[in-house]
C-alpha positions, 0 to 999 in steps of 0.5 A, a space after each residue: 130250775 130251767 128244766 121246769 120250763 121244758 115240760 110245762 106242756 105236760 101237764 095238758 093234754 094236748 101237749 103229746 099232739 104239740 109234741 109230736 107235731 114239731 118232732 114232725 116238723 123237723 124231721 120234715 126240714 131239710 136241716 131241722 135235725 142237724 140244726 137241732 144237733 149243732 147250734 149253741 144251747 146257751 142261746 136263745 132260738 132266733 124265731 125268725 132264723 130261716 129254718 126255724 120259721 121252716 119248722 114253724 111254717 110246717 106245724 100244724 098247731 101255732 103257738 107263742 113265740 114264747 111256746 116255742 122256744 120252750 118245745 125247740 129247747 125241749 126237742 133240741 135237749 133230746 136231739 143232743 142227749 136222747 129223750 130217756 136221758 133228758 126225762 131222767 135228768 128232769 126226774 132226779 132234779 124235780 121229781 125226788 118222790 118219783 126218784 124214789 119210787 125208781 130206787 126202790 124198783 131198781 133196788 127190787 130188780 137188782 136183788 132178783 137178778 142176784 136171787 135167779 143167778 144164785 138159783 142158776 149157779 147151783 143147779 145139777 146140769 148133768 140131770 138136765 140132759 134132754 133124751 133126743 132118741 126117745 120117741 113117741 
C-alpha cells in the first residue's frame, strides 16, 4: 500500500523534528502552500523545480532525494485533505487492531451520550428553580 511510505519517519524519532521542519519550510516559501495545494498527486515532485529546491533550500535537516519526496507526499496529502483525515485514512487501511480500539471508544462514547440525554430528558425542571431573592 503507498500510505505505508508516507509514514516510514514515524517510526524514528526524529521524525517529529523533520516534520515539523518542512511544514516550516513551506510555509516560509512564498508559494509553498499553494503549490502543495494545486499540483498533480499522481506525479512525482520534481526536486529540481524552483520552489521545491526553495523549500529544500530552507530545511534545516537535508535528506534523500528519495526522503524527500516521501515527507512532500506526506505534507501535500495534508494540504489537500487535513492531517486528521490522512492520519485516520492511514489508521483504517493499516492499522486494523488500532481501528478497532477506535470502535470500541466510539461505540463507549455514543452510548454515554444516549445514557446523559436519557438522564436530561426526564429530569423535573420546575424543582430546578434557582431562589435569585434569597440572601445571605
Amino acid at each position: 500500500m503507498e500510505l505505508e511510505k508516507y509514514f516510514w519517519f514515524f517510526n524514528d524519532n526524529t521524525s517529529a523534528i523533520y516534520f515539523s521542519d518542512l511544514m516550516i519550510s513551506i510555509i516560509g516559501t512564498p508559494n509553498g502552500k499553494r503549490y502543495m495545494k494545486s499540483r498533480n498527486r499522481n506525479h512525482k515532485f520534481h526536486i529540481k523545480s524552483k520552489i521545491v529546491q526553495e523549500i529544500i533550500k530552507k530545511m534545516k535537516y537535508k535528506h534523500s532525494d528519495l526522503n524527500i519526496e516521501y515527507m512532500l507526499k506526506f505534507v501535500e496529502n495534508i494540504c489537500k485533505h487535513g492531517y486528521s483525515v490522512t492520519k485516520y485514512k492511514y489508521i483504517r487501511k493499516e492499522r486494523p487492531d488500532i481501528m478497532n480500539h477506535v470502535k470500541i471508544i466510539e461505540k463507549n462514547w455514543l452510548q454515554y451520550k444516549k445514557r446523559k440525554l436519557v438522564l436530561e430528558l426526564s429530569m423535573n425542571i420546575e424543582n430546578l428553580k434557582l431562589n435569585l431573592s434569597h440572601k445571605e
